[in-house]
C-alpha positions in Angstrom: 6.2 -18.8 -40.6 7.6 -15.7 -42.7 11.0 -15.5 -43.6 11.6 -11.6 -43.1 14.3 -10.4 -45.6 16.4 -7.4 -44.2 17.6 -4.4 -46.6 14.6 -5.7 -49.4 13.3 -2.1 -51.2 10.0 -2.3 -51.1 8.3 -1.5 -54.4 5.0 -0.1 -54.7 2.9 0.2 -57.8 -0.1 2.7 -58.9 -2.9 1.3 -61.3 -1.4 1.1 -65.2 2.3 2.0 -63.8 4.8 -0.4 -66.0 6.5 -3.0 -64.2 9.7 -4.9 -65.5 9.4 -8.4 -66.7 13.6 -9.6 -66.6 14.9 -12.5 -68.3 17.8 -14.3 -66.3 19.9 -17.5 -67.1 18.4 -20.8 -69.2 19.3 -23.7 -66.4 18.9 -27.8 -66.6 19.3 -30.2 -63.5 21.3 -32.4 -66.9 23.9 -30.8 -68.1 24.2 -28.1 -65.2 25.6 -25.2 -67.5 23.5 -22.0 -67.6 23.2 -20.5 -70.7 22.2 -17.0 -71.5 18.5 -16.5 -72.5 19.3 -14.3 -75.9 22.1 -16.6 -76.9 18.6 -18.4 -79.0 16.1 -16.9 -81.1 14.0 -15.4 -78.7 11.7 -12.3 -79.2 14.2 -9.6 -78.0 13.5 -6.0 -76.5 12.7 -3.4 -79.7 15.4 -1.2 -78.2 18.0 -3.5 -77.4 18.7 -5.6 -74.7 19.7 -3.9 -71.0 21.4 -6.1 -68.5 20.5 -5.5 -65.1 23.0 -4.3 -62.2 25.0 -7.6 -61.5 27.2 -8.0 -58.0 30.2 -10.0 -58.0 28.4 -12.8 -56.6 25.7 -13.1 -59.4 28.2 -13.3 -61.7 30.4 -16.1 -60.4 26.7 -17.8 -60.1 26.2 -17.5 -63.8 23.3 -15.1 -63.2 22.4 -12.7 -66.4 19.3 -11.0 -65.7 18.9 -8.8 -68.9 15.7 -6.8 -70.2 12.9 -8.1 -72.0 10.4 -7.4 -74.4 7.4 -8.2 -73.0 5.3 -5.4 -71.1 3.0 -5.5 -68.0 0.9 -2.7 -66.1 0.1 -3.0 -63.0 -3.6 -4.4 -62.6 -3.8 -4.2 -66.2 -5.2 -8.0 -67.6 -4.1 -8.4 -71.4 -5.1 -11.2 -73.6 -2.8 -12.9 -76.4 -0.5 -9.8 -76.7 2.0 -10.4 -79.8 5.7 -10.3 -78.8 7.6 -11.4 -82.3 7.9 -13.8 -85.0 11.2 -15.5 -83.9 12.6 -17.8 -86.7 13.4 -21.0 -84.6 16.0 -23.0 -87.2 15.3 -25.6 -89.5 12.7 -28.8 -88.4 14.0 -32.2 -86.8 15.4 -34.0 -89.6 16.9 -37.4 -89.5 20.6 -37.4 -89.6 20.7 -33.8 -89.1 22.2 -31.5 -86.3 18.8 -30.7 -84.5 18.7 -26.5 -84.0 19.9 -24.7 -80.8 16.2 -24.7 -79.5 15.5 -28.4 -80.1 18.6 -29.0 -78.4 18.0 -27.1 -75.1 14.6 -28.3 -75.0 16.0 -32.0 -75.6 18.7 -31.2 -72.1 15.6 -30.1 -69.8 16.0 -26.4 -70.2 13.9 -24.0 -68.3 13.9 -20.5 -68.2 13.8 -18.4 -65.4 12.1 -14.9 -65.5 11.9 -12.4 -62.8 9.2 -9.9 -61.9 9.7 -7.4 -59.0 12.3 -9.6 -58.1 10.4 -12.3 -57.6 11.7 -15.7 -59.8 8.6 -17.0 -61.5 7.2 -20.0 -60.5 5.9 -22.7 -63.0 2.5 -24.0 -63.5 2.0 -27.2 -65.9 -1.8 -28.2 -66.7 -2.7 -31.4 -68.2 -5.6 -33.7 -68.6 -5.1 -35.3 -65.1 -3.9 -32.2 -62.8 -2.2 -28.8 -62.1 1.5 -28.7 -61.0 2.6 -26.0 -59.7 7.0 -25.9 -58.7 8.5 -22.7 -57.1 11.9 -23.7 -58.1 13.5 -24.5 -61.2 12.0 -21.9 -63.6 9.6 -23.1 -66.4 10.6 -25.1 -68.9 11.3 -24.0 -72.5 9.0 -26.8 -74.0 8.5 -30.3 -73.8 9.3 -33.5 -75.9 5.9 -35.2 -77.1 5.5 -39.1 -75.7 4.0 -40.2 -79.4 6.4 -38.7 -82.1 9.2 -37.8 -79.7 9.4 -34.7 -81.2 10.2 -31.1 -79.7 7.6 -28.2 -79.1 8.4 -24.8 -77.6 6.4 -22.8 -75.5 5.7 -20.1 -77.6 2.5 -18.6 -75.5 2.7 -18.0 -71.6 0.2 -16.8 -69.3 1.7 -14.3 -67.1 -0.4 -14.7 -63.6 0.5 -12.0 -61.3 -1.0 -11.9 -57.7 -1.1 -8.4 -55.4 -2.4 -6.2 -52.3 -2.9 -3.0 -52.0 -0.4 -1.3 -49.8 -2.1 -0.8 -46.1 1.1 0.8 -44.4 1.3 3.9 -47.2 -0.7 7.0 -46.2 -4.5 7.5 -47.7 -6.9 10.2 -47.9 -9.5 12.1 -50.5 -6.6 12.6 -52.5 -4.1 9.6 -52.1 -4.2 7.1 -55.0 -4.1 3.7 -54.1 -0.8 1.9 -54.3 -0.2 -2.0 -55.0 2.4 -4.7 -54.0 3.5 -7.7 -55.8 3.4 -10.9 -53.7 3.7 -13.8 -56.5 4.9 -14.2 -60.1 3.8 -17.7 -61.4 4.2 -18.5 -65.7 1.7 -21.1 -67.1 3.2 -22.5 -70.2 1.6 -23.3 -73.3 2.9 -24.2 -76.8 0.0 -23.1 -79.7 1.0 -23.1 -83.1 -0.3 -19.9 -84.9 -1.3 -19.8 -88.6 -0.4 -16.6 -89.3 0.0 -13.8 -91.5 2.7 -11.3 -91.5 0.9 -7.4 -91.2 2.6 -4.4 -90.9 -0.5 -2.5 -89.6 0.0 -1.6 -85.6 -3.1 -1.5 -83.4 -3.9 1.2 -80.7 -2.0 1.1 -77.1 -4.7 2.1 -75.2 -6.4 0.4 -72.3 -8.9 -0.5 -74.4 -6.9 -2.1 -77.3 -3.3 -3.9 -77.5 -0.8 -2.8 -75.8 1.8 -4.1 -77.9 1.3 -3.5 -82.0 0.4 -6.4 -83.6 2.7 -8.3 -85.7 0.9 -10.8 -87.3 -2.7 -11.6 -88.6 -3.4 -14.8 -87.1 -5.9 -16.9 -89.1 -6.6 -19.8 -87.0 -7.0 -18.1 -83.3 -8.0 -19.3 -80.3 -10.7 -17.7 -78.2 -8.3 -15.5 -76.1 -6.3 -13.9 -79.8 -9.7 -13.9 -81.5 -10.1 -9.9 -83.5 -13.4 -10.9 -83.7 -14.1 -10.4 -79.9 -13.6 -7.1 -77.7 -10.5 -7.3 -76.3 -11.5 -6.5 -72.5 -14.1 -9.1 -73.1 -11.9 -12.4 -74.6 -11.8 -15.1 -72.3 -7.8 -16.0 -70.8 -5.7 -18.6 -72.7 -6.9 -22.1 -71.0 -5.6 -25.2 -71.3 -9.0 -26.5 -72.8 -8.6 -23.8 -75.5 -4.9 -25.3 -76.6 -5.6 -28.9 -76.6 -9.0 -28.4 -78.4 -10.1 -30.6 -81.5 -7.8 -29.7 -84.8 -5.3 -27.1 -82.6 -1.2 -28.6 -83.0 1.6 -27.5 -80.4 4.3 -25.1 -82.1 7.0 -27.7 -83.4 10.8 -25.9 -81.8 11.2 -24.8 -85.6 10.6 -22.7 -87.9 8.6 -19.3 -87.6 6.6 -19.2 -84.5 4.5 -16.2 -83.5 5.4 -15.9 -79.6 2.0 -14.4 -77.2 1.2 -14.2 -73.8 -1.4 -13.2 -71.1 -1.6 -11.1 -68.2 -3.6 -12.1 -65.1 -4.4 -10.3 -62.0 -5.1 -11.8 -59.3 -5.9 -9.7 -55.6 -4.7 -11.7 -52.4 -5.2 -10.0 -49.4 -4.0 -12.9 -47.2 -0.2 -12.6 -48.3 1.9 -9.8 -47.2 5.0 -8.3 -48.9 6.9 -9.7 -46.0 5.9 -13.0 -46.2 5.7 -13.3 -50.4 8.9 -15.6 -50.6 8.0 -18.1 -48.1 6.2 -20.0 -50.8 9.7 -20.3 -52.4 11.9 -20.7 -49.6 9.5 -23.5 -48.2 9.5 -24.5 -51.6 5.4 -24.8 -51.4 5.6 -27.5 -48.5 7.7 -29.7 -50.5 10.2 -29.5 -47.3 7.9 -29.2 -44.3 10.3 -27.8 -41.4 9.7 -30.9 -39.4 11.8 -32.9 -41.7 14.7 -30.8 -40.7 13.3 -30.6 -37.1 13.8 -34.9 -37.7 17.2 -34.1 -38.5 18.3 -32.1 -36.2 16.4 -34.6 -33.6 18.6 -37.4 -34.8 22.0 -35.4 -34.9 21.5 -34.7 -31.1 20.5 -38.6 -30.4 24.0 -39.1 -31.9 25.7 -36.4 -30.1 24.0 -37.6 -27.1 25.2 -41.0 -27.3 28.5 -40.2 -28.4 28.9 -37.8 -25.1 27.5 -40.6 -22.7 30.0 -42.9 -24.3 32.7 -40.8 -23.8 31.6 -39.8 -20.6 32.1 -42.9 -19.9 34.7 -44.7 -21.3 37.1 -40.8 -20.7 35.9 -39.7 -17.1 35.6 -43.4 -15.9 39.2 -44.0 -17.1 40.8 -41.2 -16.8 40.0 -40.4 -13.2 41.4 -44.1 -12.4 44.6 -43.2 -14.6 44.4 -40.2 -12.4 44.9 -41.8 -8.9 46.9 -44.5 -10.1 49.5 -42.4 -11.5 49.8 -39.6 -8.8 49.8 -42.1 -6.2 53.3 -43.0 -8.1 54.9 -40.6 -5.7 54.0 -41.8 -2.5 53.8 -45.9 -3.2 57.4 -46.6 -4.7 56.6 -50.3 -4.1 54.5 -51.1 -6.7 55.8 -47.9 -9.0 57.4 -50.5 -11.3 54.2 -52.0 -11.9 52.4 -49.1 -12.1 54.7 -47.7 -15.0 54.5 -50.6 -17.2 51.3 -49.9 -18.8 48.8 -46.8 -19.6 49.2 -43.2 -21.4 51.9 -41.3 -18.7 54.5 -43.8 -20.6 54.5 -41.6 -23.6 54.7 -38.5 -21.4 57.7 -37.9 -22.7 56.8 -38.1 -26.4 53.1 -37.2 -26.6 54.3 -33.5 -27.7 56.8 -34.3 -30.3 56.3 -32.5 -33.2 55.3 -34.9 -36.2 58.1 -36.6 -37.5 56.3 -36.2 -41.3 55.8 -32.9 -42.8 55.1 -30.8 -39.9 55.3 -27.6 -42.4 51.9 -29.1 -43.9 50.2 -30.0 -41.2 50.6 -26.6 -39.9 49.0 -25.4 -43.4 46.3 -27.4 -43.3 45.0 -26.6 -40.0 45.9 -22.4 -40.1 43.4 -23.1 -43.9 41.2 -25.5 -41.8 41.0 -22.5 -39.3 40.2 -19.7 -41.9 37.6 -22.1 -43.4 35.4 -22.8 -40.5 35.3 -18.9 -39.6 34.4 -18.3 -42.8 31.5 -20.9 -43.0 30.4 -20.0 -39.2 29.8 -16.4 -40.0 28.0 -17.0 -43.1 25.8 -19.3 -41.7 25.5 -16.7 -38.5 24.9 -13.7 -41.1 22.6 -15.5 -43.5 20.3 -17.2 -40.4 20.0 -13.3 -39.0 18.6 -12.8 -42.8 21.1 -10.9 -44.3 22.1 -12.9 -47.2 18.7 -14.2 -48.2 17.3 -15.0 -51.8 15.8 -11.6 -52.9 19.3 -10.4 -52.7 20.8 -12.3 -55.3 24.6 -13.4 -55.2 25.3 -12.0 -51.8 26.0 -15.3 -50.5 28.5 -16.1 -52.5 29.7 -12.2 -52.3 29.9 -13.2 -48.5 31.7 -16.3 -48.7 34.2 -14.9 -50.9 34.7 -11.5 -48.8 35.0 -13.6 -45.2 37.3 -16.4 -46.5 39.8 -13.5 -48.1 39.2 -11.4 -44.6 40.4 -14.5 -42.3 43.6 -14.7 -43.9 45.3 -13.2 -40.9 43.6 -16.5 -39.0 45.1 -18.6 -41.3 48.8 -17.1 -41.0 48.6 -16.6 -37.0 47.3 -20.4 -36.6 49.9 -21.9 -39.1 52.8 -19.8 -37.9 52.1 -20.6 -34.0 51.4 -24.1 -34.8 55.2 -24.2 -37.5 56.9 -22.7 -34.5 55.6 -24.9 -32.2 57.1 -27.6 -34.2 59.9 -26.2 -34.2 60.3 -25.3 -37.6 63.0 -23.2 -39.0 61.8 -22.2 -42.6 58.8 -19.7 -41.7 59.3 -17.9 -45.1 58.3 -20.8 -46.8 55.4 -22.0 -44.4 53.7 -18.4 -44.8 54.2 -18.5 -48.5 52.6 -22.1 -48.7 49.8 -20.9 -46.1 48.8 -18.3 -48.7 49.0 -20.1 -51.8 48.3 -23.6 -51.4 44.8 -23.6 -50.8 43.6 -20.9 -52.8 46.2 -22.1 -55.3 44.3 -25.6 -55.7 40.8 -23.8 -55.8 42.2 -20.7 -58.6 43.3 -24.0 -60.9 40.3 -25.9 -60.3 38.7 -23.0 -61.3 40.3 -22.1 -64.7 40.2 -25.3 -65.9 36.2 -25.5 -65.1 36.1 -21.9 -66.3 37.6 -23.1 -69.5 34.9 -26.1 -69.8 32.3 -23.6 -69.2 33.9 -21.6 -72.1 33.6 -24.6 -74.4 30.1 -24.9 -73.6 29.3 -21.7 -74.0 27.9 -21.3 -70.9 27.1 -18.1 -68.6 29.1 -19.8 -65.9 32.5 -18.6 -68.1 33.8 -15.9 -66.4 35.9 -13.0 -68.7 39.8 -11.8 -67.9 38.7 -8.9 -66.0 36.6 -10.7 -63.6 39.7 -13.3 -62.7 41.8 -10.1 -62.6 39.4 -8.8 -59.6 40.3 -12.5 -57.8 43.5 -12.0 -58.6 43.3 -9.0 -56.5 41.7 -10.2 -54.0 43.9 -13.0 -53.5 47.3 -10.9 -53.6 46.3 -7.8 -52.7 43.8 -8.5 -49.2 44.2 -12.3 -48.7 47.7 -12.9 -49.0 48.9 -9.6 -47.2 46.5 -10.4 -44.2 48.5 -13.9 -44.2 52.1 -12.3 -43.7 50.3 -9.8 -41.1 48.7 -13.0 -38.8 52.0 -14.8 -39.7 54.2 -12.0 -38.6 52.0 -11.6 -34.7 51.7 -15.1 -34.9 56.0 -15.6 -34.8 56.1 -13.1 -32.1 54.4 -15.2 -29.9 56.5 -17.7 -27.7 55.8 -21.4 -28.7 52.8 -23.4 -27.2 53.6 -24.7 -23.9 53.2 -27.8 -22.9 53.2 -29.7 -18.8 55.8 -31.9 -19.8 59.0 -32.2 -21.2 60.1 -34.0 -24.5 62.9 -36.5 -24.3 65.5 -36.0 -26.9 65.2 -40.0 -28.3 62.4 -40.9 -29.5 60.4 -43.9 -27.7 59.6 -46.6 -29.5 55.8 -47.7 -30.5 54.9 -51.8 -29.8 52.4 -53.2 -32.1 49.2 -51.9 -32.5 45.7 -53.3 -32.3 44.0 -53.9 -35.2 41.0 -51.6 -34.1 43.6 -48.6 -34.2 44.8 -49.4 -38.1 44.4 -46.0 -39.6 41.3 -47.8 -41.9 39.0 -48.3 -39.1 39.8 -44.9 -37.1 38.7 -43.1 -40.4 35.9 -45.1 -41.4 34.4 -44.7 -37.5 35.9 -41.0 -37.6 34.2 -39.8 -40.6 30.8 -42.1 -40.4 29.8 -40.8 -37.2 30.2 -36.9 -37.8 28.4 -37.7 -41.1 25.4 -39.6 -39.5 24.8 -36.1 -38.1 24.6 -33.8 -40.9 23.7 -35.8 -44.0 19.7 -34.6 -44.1 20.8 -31.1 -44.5 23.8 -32.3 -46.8 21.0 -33.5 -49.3 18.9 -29.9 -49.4 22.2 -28.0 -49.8 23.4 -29.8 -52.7 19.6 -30.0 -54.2 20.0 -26.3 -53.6 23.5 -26.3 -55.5 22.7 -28.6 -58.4 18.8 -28.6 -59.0 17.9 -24.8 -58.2 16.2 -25.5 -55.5 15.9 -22.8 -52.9 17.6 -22.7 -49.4 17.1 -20.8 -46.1 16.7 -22.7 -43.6 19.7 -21.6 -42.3 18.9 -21.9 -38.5 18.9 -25.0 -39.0 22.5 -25.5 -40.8 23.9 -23.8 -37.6 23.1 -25.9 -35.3 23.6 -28.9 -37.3 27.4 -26.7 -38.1 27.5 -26.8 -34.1 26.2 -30.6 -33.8 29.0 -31.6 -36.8 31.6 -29.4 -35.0 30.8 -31.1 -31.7 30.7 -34.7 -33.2 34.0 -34.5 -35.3 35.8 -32.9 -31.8 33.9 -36.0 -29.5 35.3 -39.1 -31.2 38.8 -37.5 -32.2 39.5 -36.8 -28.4 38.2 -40.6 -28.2 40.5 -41.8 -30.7 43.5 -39.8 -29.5 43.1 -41.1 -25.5 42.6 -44.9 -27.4 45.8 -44.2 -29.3 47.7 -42.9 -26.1 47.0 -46.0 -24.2 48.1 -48.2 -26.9 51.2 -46.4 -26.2 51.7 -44.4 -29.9 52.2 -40.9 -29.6 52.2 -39.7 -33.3 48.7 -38.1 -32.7 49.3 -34.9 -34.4 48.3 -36.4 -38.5 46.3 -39.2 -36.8 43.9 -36.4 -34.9 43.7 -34.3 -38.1 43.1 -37.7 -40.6 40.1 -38.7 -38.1 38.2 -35.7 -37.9 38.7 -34.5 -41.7 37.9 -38.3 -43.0 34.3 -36.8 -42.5 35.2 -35.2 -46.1 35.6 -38.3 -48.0 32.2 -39.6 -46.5 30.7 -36.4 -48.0 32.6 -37.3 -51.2 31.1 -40.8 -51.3 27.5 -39.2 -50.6 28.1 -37.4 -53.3 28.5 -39.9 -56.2 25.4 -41.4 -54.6 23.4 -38.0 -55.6 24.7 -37.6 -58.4 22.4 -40.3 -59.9 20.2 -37.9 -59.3 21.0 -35.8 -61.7 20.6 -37.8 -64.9 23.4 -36.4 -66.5 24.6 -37.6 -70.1 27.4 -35.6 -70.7 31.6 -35.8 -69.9 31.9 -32.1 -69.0 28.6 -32.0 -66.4 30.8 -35.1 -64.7 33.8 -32.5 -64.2 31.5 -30.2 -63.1 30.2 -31.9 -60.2 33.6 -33.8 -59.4 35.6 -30.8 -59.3 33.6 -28.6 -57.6 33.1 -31.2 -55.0 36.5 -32.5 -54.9 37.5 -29.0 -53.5 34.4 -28.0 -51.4 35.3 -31.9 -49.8 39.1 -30.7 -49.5 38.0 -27.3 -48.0 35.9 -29.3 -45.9 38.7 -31.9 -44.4 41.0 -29.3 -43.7 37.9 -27.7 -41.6 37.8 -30.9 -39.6 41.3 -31.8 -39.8 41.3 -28.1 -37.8 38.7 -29.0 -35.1 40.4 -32.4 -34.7 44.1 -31.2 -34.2 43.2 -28.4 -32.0 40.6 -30.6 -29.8 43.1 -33.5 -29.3 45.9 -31.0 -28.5 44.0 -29.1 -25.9 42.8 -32.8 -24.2 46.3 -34.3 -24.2 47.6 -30.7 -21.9 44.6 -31.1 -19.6 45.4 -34.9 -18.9 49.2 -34.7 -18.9 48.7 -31.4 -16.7 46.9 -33.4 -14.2 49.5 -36.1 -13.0 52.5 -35.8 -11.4 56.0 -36.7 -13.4 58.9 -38.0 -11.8 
């Protein structure tokens, strides 16, 4: 199956043309805080380092794709081409603060490298077998299993796979053009005796292409002077591990190297070259979300049968019992003592506790579930796909600040339905609140992110363009919805509501507010958890995601669910002769949220994290995504229960 990827450039190479190798962010599944490549001793460009053309999005991701020093020619194989001597910091001493390198490697660093836009994919050789992962990056180096001790990958063969362009045009005199379809790093650590030279070899096709920087004097076949340099043999594992050769300790000078491979493959088009990523090598075969999806509509399925059921069976009795109320006065006595008309009178009183914040929560619960639906529409029509990095996020961002005028209309026709006096306030708090909770969790993570040094920290000017985005689109479009949604008369409803209040007998046990949640959350959650695990293994351990076909229809079976048993809950609560619905309907659908929350700290085993700021990472970030998330649901809930309570009430007769 290819994943085509809309508004891609295609690039096309000639033989010997230079193609970029970019350095991006260092990342660990541990400590979960990016950190930028050149922040260590690395070899570094010899004219500087360029950072690449970064979009709102990469940046709020942590992204940092900068320029690099190591240079590739299209079809052009090199062998144990010198980059630098980097001076690594001081060896592993007991007692001693271990050096920046050391430490990274220690935390499960890997680093991610792009070519032609492609992410490179690692491959790890040992005695046994050959790994290859298309997710994660490559890691920096490795921690030995006898002395414990810390190596860096200081060699790396570059393996670069491509077809020649078919669809360009050709003739006597067209030169053949070339596509990259894969970008894959095989690691190695080799320590290099070596020399420092200031001699520089040819560039030429036949020689180097990068001067030489050192004389090594213990080489390997592939760096071996000795041997023509078209006819060396490619750095192999067998060559590193061979009798008398050490790994490159992460300390001290190490002379850094690398290969280039070319590799033809026909049977890959430039279409189809991220599918090994996105399918993550058949790691996540589509008929596990096909399972999921399967099971979500068992559960929707059963739910609708069971409402089907219980509602139509029920309801159509309610039905003829209580119109017949008009023509059978005998037994209207009896008839009136029991069932849901006896709250006719109450079942649209505006709640009694903070009306002004329920109104809030559903106009945000609103503006959050279009702004989830269309990203999810967008990115499955393969608009917002991986090859165009950070314009997920970009779209998040720009539809959430662009349904502000949803959030003000539903919160100010909701307030006045409620009767609600202070609509000054309510717009202010329907601008504010939400994005007021997420701008504070995000300086104080922003702040952490500072202390760690990480790329995630995001500079003044880059909260300033928030800032503006808050005040000057999101909060404007607020008052605007707010403004058209005041102008419109209050919701109407078929009955009337008494001025006293009626009063509520004891409730069963099975409508305590513990077990509607726990059955109001569990169920919707039953329905989406498979997908919940690949979207946070996409979040937290780099692994890719596009299967997003799949997310909306389980959005649609999760949307469905959540409105299904609230609308079951609500008729249960009717009958039992309680009318304060309005938090109860919102609680029930939104208690999905905390389920999520509780997932959560189950996968965050996962991520064998050892530090105090990683843990405020991953609960603050979810702590608001699962707010976001109940006020979504809370939404669906509220809106659902209101729009079943006028159809039933609409459909009797009240004397």
């Amino acid at each position: 199956m290819a994943y085509y990827l809309p508004g891609v450039n295609i690039h096309s190479f000639q033989e010997g043309d230079e193609i970029k190798l970019k350095v991006n962010k260092m990342t660990s599944t541990q400590t979960q805080f990016p950190l930028d490549y050149y922040k260590f001793p690395f070899c570094q460009p010899t004219d500087g380092v360029k950072v690449d053309h970064e979009n709102l999005g990469e940046f709020l991701e942590g992204d940092r794709i900068e320029s690099s020093p190591y240079l590739l020619r299209m079809k052009k194989h090199m062998y144990c081409e010198q980059v630098c001597v980097a001076n690594l910091g001081r060896g592993e001493q007991p007692h001693l603060n271990s050096n920046k390198v050391v430490k990274v490697i220690r935390k499960n660093y890997h680093n991610n490298w792009i070519v032609d836009n492609l992410s490179a994919a690692s491959k790890i050789e040992n005695d046994e077998l050959v790994t290859t992962r298309y997710w994660q990056g490559f890691p920096v180096g490795f921690i030995a299993e006898d002395n414990k001790k810390a190596y860096v990958h200081n060699h790396v063969n570059i393996e670069l796979f491509y077809h020649k362009a078919a669809d360009l045009p050709t003739g006597d005199n067209a030169i053949p053009e070339y596509r990259i379809v894969r970008f894959m790093v095989e690691p190695f650590s080799i320590k290099h005796d070596h020399d420092a030279t200031e001699e520089e070899s040819p560039t030429d096709s036949t020689e180097h292409f990068l001067p030489t920087v050192a004389k090594i004097t213990n080489p390997i076949a592939s760096c071996n002077p000795a041997t023509p340099y078209n006819d060396r043999p490619h750095t192999s594992y067998n060559m590193v591990v061979e009798s008398g050769r050490e790994p490159q300790p992460a300390s001290g000078k190490a002379l850094f190297t690398y290969d280039v491979i070319w590799t033809e493959d026909s049977n890959t088009t430039w279409a189809s070259r991220w599918d090994v990523y996105l399918n993550m090598n058949g790691a996540v075969p589509a008929k596990v979300h096909w399972v999921s999806i399967f099971n979500s509509m068992v559960i929707v399925f059963v739910l609708s049968a069971m409402i089907a059921a219980i509602l139509v069976r029920n309801l159509r009795r309610d039905f003829a019992r209580y119109n017949k109320l008009a023509t059978d006065e005998e037994k209207a006595e009896d008839l009136e003592e029991f069932g849901w008309k006896l709250v006719h009178a109450d079942v649209f009183r505006p709640p009694s506790t903070y009306p002004m914040l329920l109104a809030v929560g559903c106009g945000t619960g609103a503006q959050i579930l279009l702004m989830v639906f269309f990203t999810v529409v967008f990115a499955s029509l393969g608009f917002l796909n991986p090859a165009r990095r950070g314009t997920l996020l970009m779209a998040e961002l720009f539809l959430f600040v662009m349904m502000g005028g949803v959030n003000g209309y539903v919160t100010a026709r909701l307030y006045k339905t409620f009767k609600g006096k202070a609509w000054q306030r309510a717009t202010t708090m329907t601008a504010v609140l939400f994005p007021g909770i997420s701008f504070v969790f995000f300086i104080g993570l922003n702040i952490l992110a500072w202390s760690q040094e990480s790329t995630d920290r995001v500079p003044f000017t880059t909260l300033l363009v928030l800032i503006i985005l808050w005040f000057g689109i999101s909060t404007p479009l607020v008052f605007v919805g707010a403004y058209f949604g005041y102008k419109q008369e209050a919701i109407e409803f078929p009955v009337n509501t008494s001025s006293i209040p009626r009063q509520i007998p004891d409730q069963p046990w099975f409508m305590g507010l513990p077990f509607t949640l726990f059955v109001g959350g569990i169920l919707p959650f039953g329905s989406c958890f498979v997908e919940l695990y690949y979207i946070l293994a996409s979040v937290w351990q780099e692994y890719y995601y596009y299967v997003f076909g799949f997310l909306l229809a389980v959005l649609f079976i999760l949307v469905v669910t959540c409105a299904e048993i609230t609308v079951l809950f609500t008729y249960f609560q009717l009958c039992s002769e309680n009318y304060h619905w309005w938090w109860r309907a919102f609680g029930n659908a939104g208690s999905t949220a905390i389920w999520v929350f509780l997932y959560s700290l189950v996968y965050f085993q996962q991520l064998e994290a050892n530090t105090m700021a990683t843990y405020f990472l991953y609960f603050g970030y979810t702590s608001l995504v699962c707010l976001g998330m109940f006020c979504m649901m809370g939404f669906v809930g509220v809106g659902c229960s209101l729009w079943f309570n006028q159809i039933i009430f609409a459909s009797i007769k009240i004397d």
